[in-house]
N, C-alpha and C positions, 0 to 999 in steps of 0.2 A: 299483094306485096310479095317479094321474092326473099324472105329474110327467115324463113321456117328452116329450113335444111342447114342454116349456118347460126348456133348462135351465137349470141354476146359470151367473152370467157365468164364473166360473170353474171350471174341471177338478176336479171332487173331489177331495180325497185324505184318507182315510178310515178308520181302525184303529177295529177293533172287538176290546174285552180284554175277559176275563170266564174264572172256573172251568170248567172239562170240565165238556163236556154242558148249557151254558147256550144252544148255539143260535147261534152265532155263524157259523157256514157258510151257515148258513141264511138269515138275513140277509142276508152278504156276495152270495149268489146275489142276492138279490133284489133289493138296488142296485145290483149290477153290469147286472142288466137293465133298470131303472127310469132308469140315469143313461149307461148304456154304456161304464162303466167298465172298469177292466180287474179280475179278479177275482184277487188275487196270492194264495194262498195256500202257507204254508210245508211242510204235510203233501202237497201236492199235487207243491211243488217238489224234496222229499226222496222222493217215492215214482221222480220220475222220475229225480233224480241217484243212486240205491239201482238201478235196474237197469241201470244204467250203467256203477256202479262196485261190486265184489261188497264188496272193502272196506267203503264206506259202509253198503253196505245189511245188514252184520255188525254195526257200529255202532249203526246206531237201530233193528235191531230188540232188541238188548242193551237198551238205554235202553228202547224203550217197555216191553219185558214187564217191567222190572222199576219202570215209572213212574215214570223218572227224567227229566229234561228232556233234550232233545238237545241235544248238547255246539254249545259256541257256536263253535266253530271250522269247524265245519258249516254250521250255521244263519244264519252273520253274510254268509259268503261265496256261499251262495244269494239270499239277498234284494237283499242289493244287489247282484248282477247284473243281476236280475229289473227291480227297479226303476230302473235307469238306461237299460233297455231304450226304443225310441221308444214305444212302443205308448202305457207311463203316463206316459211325459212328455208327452203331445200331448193324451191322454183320460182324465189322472187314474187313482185306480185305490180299492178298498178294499182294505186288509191286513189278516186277518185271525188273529188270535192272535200279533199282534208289533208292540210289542216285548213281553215279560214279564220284563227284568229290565236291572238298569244298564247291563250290555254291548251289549243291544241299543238301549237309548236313545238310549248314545253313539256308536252306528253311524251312524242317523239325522241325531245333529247333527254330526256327521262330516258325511255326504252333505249339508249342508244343510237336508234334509226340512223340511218345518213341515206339518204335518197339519193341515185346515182342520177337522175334527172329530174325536174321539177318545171311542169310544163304550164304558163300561164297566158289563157287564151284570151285577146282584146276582143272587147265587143263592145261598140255603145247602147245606152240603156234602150232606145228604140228597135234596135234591133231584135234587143230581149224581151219587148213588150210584144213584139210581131210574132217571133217564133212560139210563145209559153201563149200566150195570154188569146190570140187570133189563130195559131197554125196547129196548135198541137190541141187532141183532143184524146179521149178516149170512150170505149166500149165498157158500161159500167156492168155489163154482166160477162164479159170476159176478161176486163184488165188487161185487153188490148191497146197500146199506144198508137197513134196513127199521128200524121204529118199531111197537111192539106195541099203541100207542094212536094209530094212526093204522089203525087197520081197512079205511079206502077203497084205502088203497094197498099193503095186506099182499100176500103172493101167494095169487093163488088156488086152486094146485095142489096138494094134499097134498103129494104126493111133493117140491116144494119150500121147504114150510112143516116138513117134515120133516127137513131135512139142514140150517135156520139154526141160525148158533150165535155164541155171545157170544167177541169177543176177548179174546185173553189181558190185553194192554191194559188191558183196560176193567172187571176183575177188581173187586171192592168193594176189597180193601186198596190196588190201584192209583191209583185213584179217590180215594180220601182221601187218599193222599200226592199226588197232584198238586193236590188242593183245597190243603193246607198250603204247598206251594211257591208258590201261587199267590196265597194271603192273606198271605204272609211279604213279597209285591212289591209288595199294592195302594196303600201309602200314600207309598212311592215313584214309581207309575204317578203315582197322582194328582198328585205336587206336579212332577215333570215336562211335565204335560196342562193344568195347571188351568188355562189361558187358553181350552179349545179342549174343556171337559170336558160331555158329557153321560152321568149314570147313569141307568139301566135298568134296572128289575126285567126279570126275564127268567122271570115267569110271569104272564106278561101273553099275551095271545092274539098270533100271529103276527105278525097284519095291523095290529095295532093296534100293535107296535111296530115294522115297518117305516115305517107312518106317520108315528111321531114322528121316528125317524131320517131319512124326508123329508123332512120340515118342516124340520129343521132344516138340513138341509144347501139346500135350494130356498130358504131365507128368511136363507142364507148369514150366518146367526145369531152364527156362532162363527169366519169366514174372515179371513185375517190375508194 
């Protein structure tokens, strides 16, 4: 992307909603490098509060295997700590896969928040079943993520192509109840966003949709 040397006059701040397995981390990386943002993610912030706390981490591993959302008494009180932090109040930040549901809306306008972009990526549930549940795997002794249609960057050892395996997680029936949790909240999302709304198919090539996502945040399209 060509948007590092020029930024937006103002600090990002950035949510990116969308179904499991639409791609949305992967983006968030990418703006976090393109804009120097800070990169908030909430699976990131609960893996660290989960070895911290055994409690916790009894809790959302419950919820994920059984593809349930993580309880919001959890999830409300990681983010906004996160984000009240200096880091994103000085540089902005992307959030990625929050808010998904009234609770956490009202968190937000609690804190004030106003997100200058709010990006919600289409994807139907098959698609999500393909990517999590068939295509993505990992390496349980390095916490390696891998992608079966990304051939350049599979491994290249047997013996470690050997021992990837799919999370419980990420199971097909898991994958459809959180596609349904997750279309039960879109038209809530949207009418919460809709000043600050872009959608996104999310089978669109990589680059091509972090582009738009630049565009729009660099031509400060949608900032309030």
């Amino acid at each position: 992307l060509r948007y590092k040397d020029d930024a937006p006059r103002r600090p990002p701040r950035v949510i990116l909603l969308g179904p499991p397995g639409a791609g949305r981390s992967t983006q968030a990386k990418v703006l976090a490098n393109t804009f120097g943002v800070v990169n908030v993610s909430p699976m990131e912030l609960l893996k660290a509060e989960a070895e911290r706390n055994p409690g916790i981490k009894l809790k959302v591993r419950e919820s994920l295997e059984k593809g349930d959302p993580i309880p919001d008494e959890i999830m409300l009180r990681l983010v906004d700590a996160r984000l009240r932090q200096s880091d994103c109040r000085v540089n902005g930040w992307v959030l990625d896969g929050f808010p998904e549901n009234e609770a956490q809306v009202n968190l937000l306008r609690a804190m004030r928040i106003k997100p200058s972009l709010v990006v919600i990526f289409e994807q139907p549930v098959e698609n999500s079943v393909t990517n999590l549940s068939v295509n993505k795997k990992v390496d349980p002794q390095t916490g390696i993520f891998y992608n079966d249609l990304d051939t350049e960057n599979m491994p290249k050892s047997e013996i470690v192509k050997s021992r990837l395996i799919h999370l419980p997680e990420d199971s097909e029936a898991n994958v459809r109840k959180r596609y349904v949790a997750w279309n039960a909240n879109i038209s809530n999302l949207e009418e919460a966003f809709k000043n600050v709304l872009l959608s996104c198919p999310s089978d669109k090539h990589s680059e091509s949709i972090a582009e738009t996502i630049a565009d729009a945040i660099q031509n400060n399209a949608f900032d309030n």
